[in-house]
C-alpha positions in Angstrom: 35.0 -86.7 58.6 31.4 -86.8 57.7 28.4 -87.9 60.3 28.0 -91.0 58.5 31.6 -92.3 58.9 31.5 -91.5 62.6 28.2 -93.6 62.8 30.0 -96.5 61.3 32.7 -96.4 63.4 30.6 -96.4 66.5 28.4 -98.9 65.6 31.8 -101.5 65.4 32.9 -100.2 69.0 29.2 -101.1 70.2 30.0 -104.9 68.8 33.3 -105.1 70.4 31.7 -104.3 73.4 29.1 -106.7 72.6 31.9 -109.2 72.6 33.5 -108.2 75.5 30.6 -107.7 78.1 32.7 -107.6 80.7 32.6 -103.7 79.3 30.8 -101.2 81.7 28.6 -98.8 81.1 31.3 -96.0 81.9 32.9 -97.6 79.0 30.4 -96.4 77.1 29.8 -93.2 78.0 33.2 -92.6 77.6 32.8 -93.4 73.5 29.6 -91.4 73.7 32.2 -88.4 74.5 34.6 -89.4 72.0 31.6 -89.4 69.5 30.4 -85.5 70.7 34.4 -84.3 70.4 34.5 -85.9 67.0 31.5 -84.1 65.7 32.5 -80.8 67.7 35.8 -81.4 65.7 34.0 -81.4 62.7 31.6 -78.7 63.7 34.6 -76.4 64.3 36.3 -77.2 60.7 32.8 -76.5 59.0 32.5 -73.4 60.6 36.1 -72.4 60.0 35.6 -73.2 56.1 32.0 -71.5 56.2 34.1 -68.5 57.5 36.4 -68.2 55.1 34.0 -68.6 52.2 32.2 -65.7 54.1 35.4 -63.4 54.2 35.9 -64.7 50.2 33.0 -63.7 49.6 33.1 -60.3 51.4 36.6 -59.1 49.0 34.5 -60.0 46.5 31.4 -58.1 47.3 34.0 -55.2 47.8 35.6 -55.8 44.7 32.4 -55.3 42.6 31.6 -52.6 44.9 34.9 -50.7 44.3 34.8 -51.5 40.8 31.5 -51.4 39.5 31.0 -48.1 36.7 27.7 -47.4 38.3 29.0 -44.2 41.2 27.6 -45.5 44.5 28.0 -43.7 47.9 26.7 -45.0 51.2 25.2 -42.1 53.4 23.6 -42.4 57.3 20.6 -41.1 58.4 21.7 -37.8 58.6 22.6 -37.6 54.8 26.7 -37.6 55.7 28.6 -39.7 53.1 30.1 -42.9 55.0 32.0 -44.5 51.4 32.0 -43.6 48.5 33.3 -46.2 45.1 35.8 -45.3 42.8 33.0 -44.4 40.4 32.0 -42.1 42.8 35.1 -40.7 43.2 35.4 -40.2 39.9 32.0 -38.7 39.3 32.4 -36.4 42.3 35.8 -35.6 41.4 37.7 -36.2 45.0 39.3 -38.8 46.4 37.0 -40.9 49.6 38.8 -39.4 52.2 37.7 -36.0 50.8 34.2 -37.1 50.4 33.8 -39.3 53.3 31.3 -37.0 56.5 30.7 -34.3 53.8 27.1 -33.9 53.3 25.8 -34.8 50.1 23.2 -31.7 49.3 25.9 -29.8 49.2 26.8 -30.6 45.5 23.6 -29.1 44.5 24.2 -26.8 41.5 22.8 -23.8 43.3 20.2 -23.2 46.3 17.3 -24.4 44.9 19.0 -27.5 43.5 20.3 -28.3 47.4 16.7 -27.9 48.7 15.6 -30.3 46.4 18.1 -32.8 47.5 17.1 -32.1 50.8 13.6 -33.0 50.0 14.8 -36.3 48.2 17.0 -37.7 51.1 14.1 -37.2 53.7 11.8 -38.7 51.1 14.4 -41.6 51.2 13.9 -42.1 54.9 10.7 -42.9 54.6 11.2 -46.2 52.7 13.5 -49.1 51.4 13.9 -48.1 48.0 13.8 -44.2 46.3 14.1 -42.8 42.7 14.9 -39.6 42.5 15.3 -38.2 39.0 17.1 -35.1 37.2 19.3 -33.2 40.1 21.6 -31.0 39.1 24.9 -31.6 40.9 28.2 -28.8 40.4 31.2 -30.6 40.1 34.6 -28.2 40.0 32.1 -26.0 38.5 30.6 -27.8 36.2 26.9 -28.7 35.6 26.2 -32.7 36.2 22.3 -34.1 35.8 22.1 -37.1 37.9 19.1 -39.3 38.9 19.6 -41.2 42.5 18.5 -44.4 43.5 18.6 -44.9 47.1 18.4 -48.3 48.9 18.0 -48.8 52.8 21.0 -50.8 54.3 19.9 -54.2 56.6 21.0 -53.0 59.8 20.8 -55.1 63.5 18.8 -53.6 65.8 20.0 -50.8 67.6 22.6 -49.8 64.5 22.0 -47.0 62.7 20.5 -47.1 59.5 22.5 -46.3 56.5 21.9 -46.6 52.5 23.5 -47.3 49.4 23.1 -44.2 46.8 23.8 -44.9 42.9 24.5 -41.7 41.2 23.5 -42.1 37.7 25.1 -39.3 35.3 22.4 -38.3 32.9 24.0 -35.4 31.2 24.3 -36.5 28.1 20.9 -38.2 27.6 19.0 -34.7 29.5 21.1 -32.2 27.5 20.0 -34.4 24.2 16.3 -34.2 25.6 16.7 -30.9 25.9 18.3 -30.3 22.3 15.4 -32.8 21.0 12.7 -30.6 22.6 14.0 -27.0 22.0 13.9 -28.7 17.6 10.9 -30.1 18.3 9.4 -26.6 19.3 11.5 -24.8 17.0 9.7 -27.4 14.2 6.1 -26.8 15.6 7.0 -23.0 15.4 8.2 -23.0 12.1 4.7 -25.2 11.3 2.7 -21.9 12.5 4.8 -20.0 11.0 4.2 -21.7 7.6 0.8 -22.1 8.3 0.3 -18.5 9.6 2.6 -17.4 6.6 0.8 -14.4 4.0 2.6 -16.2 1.4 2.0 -19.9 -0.1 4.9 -22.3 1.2 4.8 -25.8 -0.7 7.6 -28.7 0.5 8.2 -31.2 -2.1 10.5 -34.1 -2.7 13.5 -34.2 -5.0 11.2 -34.9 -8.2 9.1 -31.6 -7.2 6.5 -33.5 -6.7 4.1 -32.1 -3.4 4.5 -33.6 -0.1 2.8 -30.4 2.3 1.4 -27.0 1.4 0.3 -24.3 3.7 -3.4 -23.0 4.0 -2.1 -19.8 2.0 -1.7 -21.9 -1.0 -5.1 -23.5 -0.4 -6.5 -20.4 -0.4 -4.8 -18.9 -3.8 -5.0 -22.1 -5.6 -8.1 -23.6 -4.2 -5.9 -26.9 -4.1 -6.2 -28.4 -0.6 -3.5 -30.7 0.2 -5.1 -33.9 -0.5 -5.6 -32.9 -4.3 -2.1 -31.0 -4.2 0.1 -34.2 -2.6 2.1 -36.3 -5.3 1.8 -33.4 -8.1 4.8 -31.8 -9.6 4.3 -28.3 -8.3 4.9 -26.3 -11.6 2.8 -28.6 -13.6 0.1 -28.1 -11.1 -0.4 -24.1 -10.8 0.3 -24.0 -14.5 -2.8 -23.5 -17.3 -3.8 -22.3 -20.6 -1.3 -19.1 -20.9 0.9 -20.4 -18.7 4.5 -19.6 -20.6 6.3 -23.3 -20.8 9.7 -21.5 -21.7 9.8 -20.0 -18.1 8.7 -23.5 -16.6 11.5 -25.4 -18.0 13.7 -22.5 -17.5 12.9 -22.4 -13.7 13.4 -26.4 -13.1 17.4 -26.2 -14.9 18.1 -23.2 -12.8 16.6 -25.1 -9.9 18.8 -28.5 -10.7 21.9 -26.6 -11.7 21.9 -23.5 -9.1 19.9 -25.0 -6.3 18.1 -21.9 -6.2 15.4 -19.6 -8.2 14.6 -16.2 -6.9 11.2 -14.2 -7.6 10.1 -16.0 -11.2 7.3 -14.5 -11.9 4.4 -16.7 -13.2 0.8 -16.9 -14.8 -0.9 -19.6 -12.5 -4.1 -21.0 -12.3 -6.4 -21.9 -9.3 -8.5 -25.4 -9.2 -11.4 -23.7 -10.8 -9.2 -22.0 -13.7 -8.8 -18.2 -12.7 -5.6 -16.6 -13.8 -3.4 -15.4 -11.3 0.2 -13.7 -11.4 2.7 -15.8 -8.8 5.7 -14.7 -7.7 7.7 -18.2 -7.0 11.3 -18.7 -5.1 12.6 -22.4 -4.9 15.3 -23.7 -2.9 16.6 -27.4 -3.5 17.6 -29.5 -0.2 20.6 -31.3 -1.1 22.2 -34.6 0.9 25.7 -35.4 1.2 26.1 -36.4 -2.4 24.5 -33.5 -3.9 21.1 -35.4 -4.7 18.1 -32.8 -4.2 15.9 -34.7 -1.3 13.3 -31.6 -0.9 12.6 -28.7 -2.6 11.2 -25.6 -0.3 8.8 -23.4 -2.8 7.4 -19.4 -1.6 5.3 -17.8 -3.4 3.1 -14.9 -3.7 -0.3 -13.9 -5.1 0.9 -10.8 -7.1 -2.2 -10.3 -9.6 -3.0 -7.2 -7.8 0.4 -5.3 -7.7 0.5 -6.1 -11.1 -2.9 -4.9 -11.8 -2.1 -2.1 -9.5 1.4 -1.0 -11.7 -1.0 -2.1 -15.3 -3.3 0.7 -14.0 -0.1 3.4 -13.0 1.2 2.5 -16.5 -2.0 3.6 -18.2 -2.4 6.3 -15.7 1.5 7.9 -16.5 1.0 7.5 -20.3 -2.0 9.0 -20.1 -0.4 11.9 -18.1 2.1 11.9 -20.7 -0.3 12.1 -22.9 -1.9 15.3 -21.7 1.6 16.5 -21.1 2.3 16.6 -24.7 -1.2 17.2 -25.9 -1.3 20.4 -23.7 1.7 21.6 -24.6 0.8 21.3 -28.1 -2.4 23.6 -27.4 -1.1 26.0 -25.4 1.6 26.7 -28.6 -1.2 26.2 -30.4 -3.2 28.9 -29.0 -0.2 31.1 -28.4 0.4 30.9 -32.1 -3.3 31.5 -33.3 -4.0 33.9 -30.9 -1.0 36.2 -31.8 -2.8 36.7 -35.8 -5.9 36.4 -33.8 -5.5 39.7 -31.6 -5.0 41.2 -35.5 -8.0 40.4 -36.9 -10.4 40.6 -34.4 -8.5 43.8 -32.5 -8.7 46.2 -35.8 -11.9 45.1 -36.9 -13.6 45.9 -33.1 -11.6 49.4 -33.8 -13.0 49.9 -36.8 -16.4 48.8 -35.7 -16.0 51.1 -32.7 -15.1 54.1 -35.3 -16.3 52.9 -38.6 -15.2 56.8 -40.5 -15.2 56.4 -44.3 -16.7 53.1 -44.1 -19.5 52.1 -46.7 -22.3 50.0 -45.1 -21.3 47.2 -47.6 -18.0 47.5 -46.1 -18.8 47.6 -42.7 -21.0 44.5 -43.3 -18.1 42.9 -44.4 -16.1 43.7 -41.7 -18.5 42.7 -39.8 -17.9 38.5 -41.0 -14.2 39.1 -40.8 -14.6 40.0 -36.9 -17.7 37.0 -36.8 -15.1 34.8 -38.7 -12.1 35.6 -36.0 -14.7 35.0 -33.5 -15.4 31.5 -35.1 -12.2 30.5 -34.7 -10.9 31.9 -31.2 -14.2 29.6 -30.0 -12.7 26.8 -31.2 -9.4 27.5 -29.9 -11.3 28.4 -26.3 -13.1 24.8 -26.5 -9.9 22.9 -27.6 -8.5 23.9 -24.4 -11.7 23.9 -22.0 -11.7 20.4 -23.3 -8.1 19.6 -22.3 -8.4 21.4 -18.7 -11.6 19.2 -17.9 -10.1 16.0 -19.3 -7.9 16.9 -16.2 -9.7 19.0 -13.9 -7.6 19.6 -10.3 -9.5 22.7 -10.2 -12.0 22.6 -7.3 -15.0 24.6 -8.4 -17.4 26.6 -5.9 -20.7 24.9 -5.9 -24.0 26.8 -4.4 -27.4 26.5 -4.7 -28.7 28.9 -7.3 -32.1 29.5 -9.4 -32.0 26.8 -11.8 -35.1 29.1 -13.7 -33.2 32.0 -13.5 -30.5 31.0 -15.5 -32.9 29.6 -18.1 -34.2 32.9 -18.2 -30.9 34.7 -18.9 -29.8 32.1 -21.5 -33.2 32.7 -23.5 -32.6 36.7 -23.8 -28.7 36.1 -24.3 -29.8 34.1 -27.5 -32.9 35.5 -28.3 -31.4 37.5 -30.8 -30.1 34.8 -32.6 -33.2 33.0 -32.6 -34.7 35.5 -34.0 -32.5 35.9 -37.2 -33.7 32.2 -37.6 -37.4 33.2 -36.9 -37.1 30.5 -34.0 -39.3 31.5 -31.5 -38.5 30.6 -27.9 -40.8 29.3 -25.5 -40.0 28.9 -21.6 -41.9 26.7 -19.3 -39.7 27.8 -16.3 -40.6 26.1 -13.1 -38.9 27.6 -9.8 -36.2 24.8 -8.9 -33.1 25.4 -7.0 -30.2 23.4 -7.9 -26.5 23.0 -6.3 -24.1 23.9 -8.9 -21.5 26.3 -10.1 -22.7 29.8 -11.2 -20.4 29.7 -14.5 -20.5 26.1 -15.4 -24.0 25.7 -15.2 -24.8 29.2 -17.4 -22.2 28.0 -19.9 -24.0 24.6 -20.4 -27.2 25.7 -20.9 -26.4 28.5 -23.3 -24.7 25.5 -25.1 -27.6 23.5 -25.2 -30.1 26.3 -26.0 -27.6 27.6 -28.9 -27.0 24.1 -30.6 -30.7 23.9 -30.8 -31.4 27.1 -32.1 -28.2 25.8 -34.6 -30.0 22.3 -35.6 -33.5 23.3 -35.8 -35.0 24.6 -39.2 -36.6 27.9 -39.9 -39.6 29.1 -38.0 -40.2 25.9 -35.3 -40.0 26.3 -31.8 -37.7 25.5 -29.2 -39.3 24.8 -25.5 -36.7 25.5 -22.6 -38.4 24.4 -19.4 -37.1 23.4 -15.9 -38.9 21.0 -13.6 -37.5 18.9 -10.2 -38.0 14.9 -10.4 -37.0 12.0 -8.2 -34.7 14.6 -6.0 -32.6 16.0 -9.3 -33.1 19.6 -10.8 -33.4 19.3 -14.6 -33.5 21.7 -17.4 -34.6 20.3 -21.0 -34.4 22.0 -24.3 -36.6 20.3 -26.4 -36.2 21.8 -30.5 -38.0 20.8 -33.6 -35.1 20.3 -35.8 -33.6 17.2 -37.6 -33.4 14.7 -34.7 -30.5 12.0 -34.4 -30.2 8.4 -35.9 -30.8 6.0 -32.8 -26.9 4.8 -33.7 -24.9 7.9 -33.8 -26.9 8.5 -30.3 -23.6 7.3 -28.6 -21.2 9.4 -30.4 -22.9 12.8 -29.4 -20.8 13.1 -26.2 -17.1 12.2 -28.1 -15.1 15.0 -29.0 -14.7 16.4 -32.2 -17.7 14.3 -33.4 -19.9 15.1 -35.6 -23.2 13.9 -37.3 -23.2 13.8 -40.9 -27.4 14.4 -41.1 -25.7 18.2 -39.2 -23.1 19.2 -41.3 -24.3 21.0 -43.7 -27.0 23.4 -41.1 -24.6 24.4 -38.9 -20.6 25.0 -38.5 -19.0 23.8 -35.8 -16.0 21.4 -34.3 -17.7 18.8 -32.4 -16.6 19.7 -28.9 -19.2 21.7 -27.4 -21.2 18.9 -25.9 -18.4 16.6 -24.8 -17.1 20.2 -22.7 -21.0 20.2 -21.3 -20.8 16.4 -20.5 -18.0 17.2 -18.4 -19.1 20.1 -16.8 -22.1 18.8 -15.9 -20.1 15.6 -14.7 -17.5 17.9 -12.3 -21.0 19.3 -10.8 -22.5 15.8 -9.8 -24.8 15.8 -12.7 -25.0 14.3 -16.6 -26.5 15.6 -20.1 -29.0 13.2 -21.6 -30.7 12.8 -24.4 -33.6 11.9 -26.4 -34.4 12.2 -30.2 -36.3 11.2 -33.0 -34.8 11.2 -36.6 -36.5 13.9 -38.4 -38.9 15.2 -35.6 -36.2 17.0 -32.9 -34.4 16.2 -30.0 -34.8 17.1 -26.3 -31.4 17.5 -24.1 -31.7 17.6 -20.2 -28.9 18.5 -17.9 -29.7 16.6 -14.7 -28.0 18.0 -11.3 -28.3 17.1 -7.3 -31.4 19.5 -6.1 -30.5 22.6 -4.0 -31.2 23.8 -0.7 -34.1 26.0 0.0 -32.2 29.9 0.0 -30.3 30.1 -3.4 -27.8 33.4 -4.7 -29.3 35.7 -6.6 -28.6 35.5 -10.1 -26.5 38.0 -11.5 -27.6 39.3 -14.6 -26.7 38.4 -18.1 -23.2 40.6 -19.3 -24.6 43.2 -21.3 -22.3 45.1 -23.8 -21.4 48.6 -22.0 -21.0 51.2 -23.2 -17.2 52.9 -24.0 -15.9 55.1 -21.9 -16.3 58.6 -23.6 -12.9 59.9 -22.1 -10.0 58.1 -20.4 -6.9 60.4 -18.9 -5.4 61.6 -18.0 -3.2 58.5 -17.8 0.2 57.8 -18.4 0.8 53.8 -19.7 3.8 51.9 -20.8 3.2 48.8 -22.7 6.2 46.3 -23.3 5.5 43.8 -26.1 8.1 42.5 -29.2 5.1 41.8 -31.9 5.1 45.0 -34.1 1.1 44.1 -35.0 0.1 43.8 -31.8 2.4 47.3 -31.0 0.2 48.8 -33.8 -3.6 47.6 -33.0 -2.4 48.5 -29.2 -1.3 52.6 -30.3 -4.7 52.3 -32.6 -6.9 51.5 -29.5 -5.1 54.1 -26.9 -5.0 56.5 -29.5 -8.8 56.8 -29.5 -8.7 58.8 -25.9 -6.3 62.0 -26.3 -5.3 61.8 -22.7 -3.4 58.7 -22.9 -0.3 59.4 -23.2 1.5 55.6 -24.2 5.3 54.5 -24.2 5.9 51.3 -25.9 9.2 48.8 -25.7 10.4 45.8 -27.3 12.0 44.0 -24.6 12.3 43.3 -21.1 15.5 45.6 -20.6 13.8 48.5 -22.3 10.7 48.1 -20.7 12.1 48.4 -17.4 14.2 51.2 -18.5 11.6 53.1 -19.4 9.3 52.4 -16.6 12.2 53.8 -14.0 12.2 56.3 -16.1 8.5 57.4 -16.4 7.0 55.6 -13.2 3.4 55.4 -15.5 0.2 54.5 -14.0 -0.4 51.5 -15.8 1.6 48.8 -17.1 1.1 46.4 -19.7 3.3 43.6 -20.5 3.3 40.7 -22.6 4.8 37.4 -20.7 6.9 36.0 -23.7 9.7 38.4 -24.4 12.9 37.9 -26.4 15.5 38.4 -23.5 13.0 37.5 -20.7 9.5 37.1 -19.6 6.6 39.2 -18.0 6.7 37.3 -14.7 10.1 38.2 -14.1 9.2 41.7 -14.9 6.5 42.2 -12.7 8.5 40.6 -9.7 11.1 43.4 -10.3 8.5 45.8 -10.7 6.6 45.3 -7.6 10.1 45.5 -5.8 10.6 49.1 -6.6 9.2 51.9 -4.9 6.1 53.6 -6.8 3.5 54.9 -5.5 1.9 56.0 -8.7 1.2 53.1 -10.3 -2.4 52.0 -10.2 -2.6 49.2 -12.4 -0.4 46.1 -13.9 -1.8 44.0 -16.6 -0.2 41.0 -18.1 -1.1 40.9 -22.2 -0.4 37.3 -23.2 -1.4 34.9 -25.9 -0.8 31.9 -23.4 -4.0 31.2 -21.8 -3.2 27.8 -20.0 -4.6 28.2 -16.0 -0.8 27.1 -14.3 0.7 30.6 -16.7 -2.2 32.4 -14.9 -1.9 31.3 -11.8 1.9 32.2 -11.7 1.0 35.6 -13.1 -1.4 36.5 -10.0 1.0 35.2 -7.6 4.1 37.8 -9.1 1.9 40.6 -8.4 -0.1 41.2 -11.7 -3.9 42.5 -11.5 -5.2 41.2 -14.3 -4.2 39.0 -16.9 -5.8 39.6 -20.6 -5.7 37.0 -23.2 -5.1 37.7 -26.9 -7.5 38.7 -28.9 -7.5 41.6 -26.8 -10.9 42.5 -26.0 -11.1 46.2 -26.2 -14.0 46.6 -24.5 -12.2 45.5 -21.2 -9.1 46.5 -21.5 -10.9 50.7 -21.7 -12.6 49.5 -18.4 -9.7 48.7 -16.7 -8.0 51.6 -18.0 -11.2 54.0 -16.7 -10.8 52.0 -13.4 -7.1 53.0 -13.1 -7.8 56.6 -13.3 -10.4 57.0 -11.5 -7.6 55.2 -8.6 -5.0 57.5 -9.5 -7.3 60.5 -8.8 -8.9 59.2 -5.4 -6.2 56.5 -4.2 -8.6 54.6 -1.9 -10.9 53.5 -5.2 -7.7 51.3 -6.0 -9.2 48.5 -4.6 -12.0 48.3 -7.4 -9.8 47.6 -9.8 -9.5 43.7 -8.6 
């Protein structure tokens, strides 16, 4: 019953007893407490209803507490878990009554995971409401990230305070972070990478056309990657001499393969330089097979192809000398063999000309001048081919540049003279670094082509003079002089002027072997002529220092020996001429006594069996070689012999080297010149008569 009904019903008690006066006044206190019980009635049953809407209200609270998918645990003060939901449970993975008074730090993941719970749950004391974000919690050993959300509990006074916990598992969303920050770094390394990358590295879209490049490929190309961006790639580095064929080639390999490896390319840079690219492509497909990107690698390869260009030219010019040396040393082996003939017999019968007419000695004389001729030119041809490829390393010293002038001058003075050339020197002291035989065989090369080239009765001025730090030594003639175009030809081998022809004889090569001496010593030949009125050559090398070696005299012919022996020889050779001039020469000394063989087996027969003095053999043999002989030789015991010589046609420097390392003494090119071979011979007896002269004969 409601206030307002019990109003109503006591306001028609107050008129009865306004009727009935004869009412007291306990009459109406009596209603008055009638009134009170009614509303205390009423009181009672709202309370009552207000309760049970409160306890209603409290399953329900529960309920959603219980139920809720959000894990909740309520803690005390001291961190102790009072409840737990079945969330919780479920998170924590035990039922409440396992969790309930058990600490909740202790599902920290390891120590310094429970220290930091620690930390959060006093942090959580200090206020109503806490965040706490990425704990790791171990759950039947497993690794949980959870963030916690603490909220104080209203608590009467004196109670002791408690809060509600939500344990939020963040596993998932962490671990994805994680995943999303180790490919973001792994994407900003492979960004330096690309961008630190030696090679160019280009990403474009499925129509090739340039979304990124790399700063590599804006260095090669030029292209930054503003201008590059939107541009089909190959259209881009291609130009001019670009080959199409391997464009269109590349881009169906690319579409049907997905791949091209190492096409090699001519590109182009932004201003139009040609470069040699080495490009690899790699299409990005989707799930349907559709290229969406297409990776491109390349490399700048101009100079590795310049470098192999050059190794090319470098091996076929190798080859080159290969054959070309070969050809000359059969070459001179062959000429040389007819050679040691000619010129051998007509030095004996020059060195004994008995019976001879002096019309026929003259003309002996132009068979041995003829001979001569042509061993020079079979000397140059291969002093030409030797310098071409010089690995020799020649002794340079300082020597007197004025001296050697000097020698050249009387070395050719005769032949001057049969010209009625007189020959002036202007001869300056000047020291100069160079090579004592180079440098004498360059100037008696210039000093005899001008004696060769200049006409009857002129003059020839050798002089030597030091300028700007180089020593110099000109020969200046008064001969024909050189056309101003056929300057540039003097240097070539086997060139020759045409104005020259018909004063001198000669192959061409003399001054192209000077050039290149002269070029092995840090120096050059120049020259300077006027057509008709002579030429002057100078030989320009590095100044020397301020002692210099004495300068050996010129070779001057010696004199033979007038008796050789006694001596005992054995001389191994297959050529029956060269048998015959040989016996000729020897047989000129009485005391010689000389046992000849045709091959190797013979030779070494007869060498056990005489142990000579002197050995001669000839390297080429028809069942071996002289090398192989010597070795042998040198292996047996004999004290006797004073002197082994090798007797060979082949005159190329590796046979000689090879010689002197199997144990020979000397090694004697054919022609045979006499004159040396009877020194060497002298030299060996005089050894075998006083043993510790042996060493002379080296």
């Amino acid at each position: 019953m409601s206030r307002a009904q019990i109003t109503l019903k006591a306001a028609e008690r107050g008129h009865l007893l306004d009727l009935n006066p004869e009412l007291d006044a306990q009459g109406r206190l009596l209603e008055e407490l009638r009134i009170h019980q009614v509303e205390l009635e009423m009181q009672a049953q709202a309370l009552q209803e207000s309760q049970l809407q409160a306890q209603r209200q409290a399953r329900l609270y529960q309920h959603l507490l219980a139920e809720v998918p959000v894990a909740l645990c309520r803690i005390d003060e001291r961190g102790l878990i009072v409840s737990v939901n079945r969330a919780a449970e479920q998170l924590l993975g035990a039922g409440a009554h396992a969790l309930e008074r058990r600490p909740l730090f202790l599902f920290g993941f390891d120590e310094e995971s429970r220290r930091r719970l620690l930390r959060a749950l006093h942090e959580a004391r200090e206020s109503l409401r806490f965040e706490s974000s990425h704990h790791r919690f171990k759950v039947k050993e497993v690794e949980l990230l959870l963030d916690l959300k603490f909220s104080r509990v209203p608590a009467e006074s004196g109670d002791q305070a408690e809060w509600i916990v939500s344990l939020v598992d963040q596993t998932g969303y962490y671990r994805e972070h994680a995943e999303l920050q180790d490919a973001l770094a792994a994407n900003r390394d492979l960004a330096l990478v690309a961008d630190c990358a030696p090679t160019m590295v280009a990403i474009c879209d499925g129509c090739e056309r340039v979304l990124w490049v790399n700063p590599r490929f804006t260095d090669v190309t030029g292209l930054s990657l503003i201008q590059a961006q939107g541009k089909v790639l190959l259209d881009l580095l291609s130009g001019p001499d670009t080959d199409r064929s391997i464009v269109l080639h590349t881009r169906h390999t690319l579409m049907e393969a997905g791949e091209v490896r190492r096409v090699r390319l001519q590109g182009y840079t932004r201003q139009g330089q040609p470069r040699w690219l080495e490009i690899s492509l790699v299409a990005v497909r989707d799930a349907d097979g559709a290229m969406t990107r297409c990776i491109a690698i390349a490399e700048d390869v101009s100079e590795a192809i310049q470098a192999q260009a050059e190794r090319d030219v470098l091996m076929r010019s190798q080859a080159m000398h290969t054959v070309q040396s070969d050809f000359l040393s059969r070459m001179s082996h062959n000429m040389r063999t007819p050679l040691n003939a000619i010129l051998g017999f007509s030095q004996v019968m020059c060195l004994v000309p008995t019976g001879l007419q002096p019309g026929q000695l003259q003309k002996l004389q132009l068979i041995h001048d003829a001979g001569q001729q042509l061993l020079q030119m079979v000397n140059q041809a291969l002093s030409l081919v030797r310098l071409e490829y010089q690995t020799q390393h020649f002794e340079i010293e300082t020597l007197a540049l004025d001296d050697i002038g000097v020698e050249a001058t009387q070395l050719l003075l005769e032949r001057a003279d049969e010209k009625a050339i007189h020959l002036r020197t202007r001869l300056e002291p000047v020291r100069v670094q160079a090579n004592s035989q180079l440098l004498r065989e360059i100037v008696a090369n210039l000093l005899s082509n001008a004696i060769k080239y200049s006409h009857r009765d002129s003059v020839i001025e050798i002089s030597s003079f030091e300028v700007d730090g180089e020593a110099c030594l000109s020969v200046r003639d008064h001969g024909i002089g050189i056309p101003p175009d056929s300057l540039g030809e003097l240097f070539r081998p086997f060139s020759r002027l045409e104005n020259g022809r018909n004063m001198a004889a000669g192959h061409g090569l003399g001054l192209a072997i000077s050039q290149q001496q002269a070029q092995l010593m840090q120096g050059c030949i120049t020259v300077e002529s006027t057509l008709g009125e002579g030429s002057v050559f100078t030989l320009h090398l590095p100044v020397g220092a301020a002692q210099c070696g004495a300068t050996a005299g010129s070779d001057r012919q010696r004199a033979l020996p007038k008796a050789i022996g006694p001596l005992h020889l054995v001389y191994v050779e297959d050529d029956p001429v060269n048998r015959q001039l040989f016996e000729s020469v020897v047989g000129l000394y009485p005391d010689l006594r000389l046992a000849m063989a045709e091959t190797a087996e013979q030779g070494l027969n007869l060498i056990r069996q005489i142990e000579p003095e002197v050995v001669l053999l000839d390297i080429n043999l028809p069942d071996g070689n002289g090398i192989d002989m010597c070795r042998t030789i040198r292996g047996w015991h004999m004290p006797g012999l004073q002197l082994m010589v090798a007797l060979s046609a082949d005159a190329m420097p590796d046979q000689m080297a090879e010689a002197q390392r199997a144990g020979f003494d000397h090694y004697l090119t054919k022609p045979l010149h006499i004159e040396r071979l009877l020194e060497l011979l002298d030299a060996a007896q005089k050894a075998a008569q006083h043993p510790r002269s042996k060493a002379s004969l080296s």
